[in-house]
C-alpha positions in Angstrom: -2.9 39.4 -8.8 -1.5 41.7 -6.6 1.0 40.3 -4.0 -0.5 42.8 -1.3 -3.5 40.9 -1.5 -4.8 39.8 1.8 -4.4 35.8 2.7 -8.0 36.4 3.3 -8.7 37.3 -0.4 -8.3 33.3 -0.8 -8.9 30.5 0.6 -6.3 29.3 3.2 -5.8 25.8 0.9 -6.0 27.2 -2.3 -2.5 29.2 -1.4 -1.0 25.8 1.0 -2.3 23.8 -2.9 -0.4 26.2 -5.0 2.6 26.4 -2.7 2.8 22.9 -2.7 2.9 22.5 -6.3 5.7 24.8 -6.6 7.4 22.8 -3.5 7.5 19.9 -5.7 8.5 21.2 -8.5 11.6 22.6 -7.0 12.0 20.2 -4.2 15.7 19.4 -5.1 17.0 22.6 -4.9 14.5 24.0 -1.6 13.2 27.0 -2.7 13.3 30.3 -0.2 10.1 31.7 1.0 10.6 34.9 -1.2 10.4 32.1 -4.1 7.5 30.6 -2.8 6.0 34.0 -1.8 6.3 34.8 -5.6 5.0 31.9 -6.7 1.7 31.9 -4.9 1.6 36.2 -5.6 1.6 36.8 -2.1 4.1 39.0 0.0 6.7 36.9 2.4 4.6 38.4 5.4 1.0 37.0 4.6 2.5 33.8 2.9 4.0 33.3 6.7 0.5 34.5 7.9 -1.6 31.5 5.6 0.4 29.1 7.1 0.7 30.4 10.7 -3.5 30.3 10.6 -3.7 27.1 8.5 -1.2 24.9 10.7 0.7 27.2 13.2 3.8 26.6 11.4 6.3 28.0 9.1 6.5 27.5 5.4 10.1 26.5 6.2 9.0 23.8 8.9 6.5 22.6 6.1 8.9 22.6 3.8 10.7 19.9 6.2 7.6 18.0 6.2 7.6 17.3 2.7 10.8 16.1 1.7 11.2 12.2 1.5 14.0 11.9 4.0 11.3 12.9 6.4 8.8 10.4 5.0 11.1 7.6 5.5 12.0 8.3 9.0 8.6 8.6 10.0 8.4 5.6 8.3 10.9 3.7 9.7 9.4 5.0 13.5 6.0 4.4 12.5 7.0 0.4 11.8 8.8 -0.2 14.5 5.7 0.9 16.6 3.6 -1.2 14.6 5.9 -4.2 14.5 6.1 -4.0 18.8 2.3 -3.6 18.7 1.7 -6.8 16.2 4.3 -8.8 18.6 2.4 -8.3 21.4 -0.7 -9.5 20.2 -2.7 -5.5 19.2 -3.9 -4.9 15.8 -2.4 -1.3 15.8 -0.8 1.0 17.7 -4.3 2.8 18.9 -5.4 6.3 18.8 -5.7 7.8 21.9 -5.3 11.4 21.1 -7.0 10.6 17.8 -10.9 11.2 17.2 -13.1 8.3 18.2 -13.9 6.2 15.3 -16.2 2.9 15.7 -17.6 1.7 11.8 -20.1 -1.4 10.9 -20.2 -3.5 7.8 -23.3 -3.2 5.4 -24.8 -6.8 4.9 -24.6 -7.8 1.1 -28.3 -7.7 1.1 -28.1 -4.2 1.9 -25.9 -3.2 -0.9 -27.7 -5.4 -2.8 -30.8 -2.8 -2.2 -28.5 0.3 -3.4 -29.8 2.3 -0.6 -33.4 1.7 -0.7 -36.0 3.0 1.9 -32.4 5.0 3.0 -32.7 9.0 3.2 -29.1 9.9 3.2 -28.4 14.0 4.5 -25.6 15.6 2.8 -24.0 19.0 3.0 -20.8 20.5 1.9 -18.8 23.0 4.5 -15.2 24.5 3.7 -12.2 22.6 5.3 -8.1 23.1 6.0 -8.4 20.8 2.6 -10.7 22.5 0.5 -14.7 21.8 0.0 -15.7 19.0 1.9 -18.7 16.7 1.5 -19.8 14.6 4.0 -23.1 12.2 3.6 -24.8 10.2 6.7 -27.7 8.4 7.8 -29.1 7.5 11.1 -26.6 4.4 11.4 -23.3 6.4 10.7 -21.3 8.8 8.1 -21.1 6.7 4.4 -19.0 9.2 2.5 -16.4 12.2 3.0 -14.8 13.8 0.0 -12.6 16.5 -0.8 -13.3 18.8 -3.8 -11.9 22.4 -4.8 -15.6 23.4 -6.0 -19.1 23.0 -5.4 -20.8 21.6 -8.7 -24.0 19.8 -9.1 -21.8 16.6 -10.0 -20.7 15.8 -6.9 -24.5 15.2 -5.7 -25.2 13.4 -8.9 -22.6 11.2 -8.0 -23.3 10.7 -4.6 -26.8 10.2 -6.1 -25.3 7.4 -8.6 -23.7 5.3 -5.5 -26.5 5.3 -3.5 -29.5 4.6 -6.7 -32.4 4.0 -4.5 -31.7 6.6 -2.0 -33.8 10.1 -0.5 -30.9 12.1 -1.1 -31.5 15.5 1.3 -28.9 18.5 1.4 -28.3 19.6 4.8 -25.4 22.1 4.7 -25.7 23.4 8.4 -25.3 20.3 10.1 -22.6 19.3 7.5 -20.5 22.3 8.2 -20.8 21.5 12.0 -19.9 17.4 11.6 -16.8 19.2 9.5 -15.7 21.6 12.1 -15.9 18.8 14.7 -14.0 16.4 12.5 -11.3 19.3 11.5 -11.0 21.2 14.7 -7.8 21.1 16.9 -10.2 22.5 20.2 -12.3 19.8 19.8 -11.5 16.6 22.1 -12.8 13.5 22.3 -15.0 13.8 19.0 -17.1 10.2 18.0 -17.7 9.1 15.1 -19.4 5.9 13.6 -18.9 4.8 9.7 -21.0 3.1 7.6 -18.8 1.2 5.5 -19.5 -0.5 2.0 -17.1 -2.9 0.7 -15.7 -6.6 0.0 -14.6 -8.1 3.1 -10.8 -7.3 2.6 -11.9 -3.8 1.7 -13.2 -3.6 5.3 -10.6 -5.4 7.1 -8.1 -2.7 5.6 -10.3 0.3 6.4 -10.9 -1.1 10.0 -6.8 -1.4 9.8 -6.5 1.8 9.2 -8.8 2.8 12.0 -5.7 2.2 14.3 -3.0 4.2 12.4 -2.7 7.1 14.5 -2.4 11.3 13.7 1.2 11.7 11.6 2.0 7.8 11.9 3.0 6.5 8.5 3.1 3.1 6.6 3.9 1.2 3.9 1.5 -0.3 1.5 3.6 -3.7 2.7 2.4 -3.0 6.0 -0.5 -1.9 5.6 -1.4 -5.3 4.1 -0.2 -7.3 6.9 -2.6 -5.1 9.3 -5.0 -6.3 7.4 -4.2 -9.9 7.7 -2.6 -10.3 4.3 0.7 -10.2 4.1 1.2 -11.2 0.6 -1.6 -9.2 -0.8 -0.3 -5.5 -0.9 -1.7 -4.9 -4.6 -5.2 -5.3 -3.3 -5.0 -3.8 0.0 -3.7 -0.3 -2.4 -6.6 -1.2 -4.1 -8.6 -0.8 -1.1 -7.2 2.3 -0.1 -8.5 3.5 -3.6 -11.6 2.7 -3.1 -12.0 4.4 0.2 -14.6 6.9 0.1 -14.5 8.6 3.5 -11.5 10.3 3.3 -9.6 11.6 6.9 -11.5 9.5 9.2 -10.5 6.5 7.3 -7.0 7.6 7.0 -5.7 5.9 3.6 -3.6 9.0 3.7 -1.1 7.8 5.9 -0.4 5.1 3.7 3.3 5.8 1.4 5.4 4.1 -0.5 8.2 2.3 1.2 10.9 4.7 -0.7 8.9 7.8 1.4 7.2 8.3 -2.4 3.4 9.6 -1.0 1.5 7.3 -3.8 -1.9 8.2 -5.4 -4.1 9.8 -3.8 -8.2 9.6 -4.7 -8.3 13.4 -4.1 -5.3 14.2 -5.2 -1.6 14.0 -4.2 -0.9 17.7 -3.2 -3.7 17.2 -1.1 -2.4 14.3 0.6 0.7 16.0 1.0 -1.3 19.0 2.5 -3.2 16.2 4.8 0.3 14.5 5.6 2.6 18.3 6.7 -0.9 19.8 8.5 -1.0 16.6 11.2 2.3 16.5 11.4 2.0 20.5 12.4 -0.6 19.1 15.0 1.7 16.8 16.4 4.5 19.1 16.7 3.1 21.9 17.9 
């Protein structure tokens, strides 16, 4: 491919995903942007252009975002936050320049009923992140995944999650719930979850509702949020089985050595999801 080739020519991620990988695997020694250019075939100019349009940064600044040193001090500033707020009696830290996100529990019995007499819209719509694919019904959003292509397995499996279900494909209003979700112009966005889980499952993803844009925590933390001090294996257990992905933000979630962790869709992308709202913050 020819390094001319307009950032255009590709999708915004799919350069930010390859750059990445190439980030990591020469972390230690900080590669130049002419290395990274090379890397990802694209000229010094529109690499600087990708991200400019992706995050309004530099790759040098997003470099900086992805080194560990940084991870830990945002840990470290993200826990004493969190430890001020638990002293004084708040769950979290709160969101208030964060969407809107309220979320309700599914009774047993209806997970019991896998989604019968349910019809559940889905669509996918591109993202900063890649594909997205958000499903919802009239009580709330029940799933948001990240995907590099669209294949006819992702709505078998939505199809396997929810058995009973009308499943109906609604990309329209799917790429216009993403844009609101994604979109730096848009303020005060709401949102309402339908969650389905054990009831430690949902006390972490309510948890998690109060980590705020770029704040980040430890898996230690994360369990004490949720009431559990002690039980930090099954609160990273939670976190895997998140399904709606941003919104519930089990990205913000690292190891205590500034490591990132596993991520369900992948740990460049939680990288990506980790430097891109810290460019928000910044900028």
């Amino acid at each position: 491919m020819s390094k001319n080739k307009r950032p255009a020519d590709r999708n915004h991620y799919t350069v930010i995903a390859q750059a990445i990988e190439y980030i990591r695997a020469n972390l230690r020694r900080q590669p130049s942007l002419a290395e990274i250019a090379s890397a990802v075939e694209l000229s010094e100019f529109h690499l600087q252009r990708v991200f400019s349009e992706w995050a309004g940064i530099s790759p040098k600044r997003f470099l900086q975002y992805l080194t560990k040193e940084y991870a830990r001090n945002s840990l470290l500033s993200s826990n004493d936050l969190l430890n001020a707020s638990l002293e004084s009696g708040l769950s979290g830290p709160g969101r208030l320049h964060d969407l809107m996100v309220t979320c309700e529990a599914m009774s047993p019995g209806e997970i019991k009923q896998q989604g019968l007499g349910w019809c559940i819209n889905y669509g996918l719509a591109r993202s900063p992140f890649g594909i997205a694919m958000i499903a919802w019904t009239e009580r709330g959003i029940v799933g948001l995944s990240f995907h590099d292509l669209d294949q006819p397995e992702l709505s078998q499996a939505l199809q396997q999650t929810w058995p009973m279900a009308e499943l109906q494909r609604n990309d329209p209003e799917a790429g216009q719930m993403i844009h609101r979700i994604f979109s730096r112009s848009v303020e005060s966005a709401r949102f309402h979850l339908l969650l389905k889980g054990s009831n430690f499952q949902i006390k972490v993803w309510e948890a998690l509702l109060n980590i705020g844009t770029s704040q980040l925590i430890s898996y230690t933390t994360m369990a004490q949020l949720a009431g559990s001090a002690k039980a930090h294996r099954a609160a990273g257990t939670a976190l895997a089985e998140n399904r709606i992905a941003f919104l519930i933000p089990c990205h913000r979630v690292i190891r205590g050595d500034g490591g990132t962790g596993i991520y369900h869709w992948g740990d460049s992308r939680k990288l990506a999801l980790l430097a891109w709202e810290a460019a928000q913050r910044d900028s």
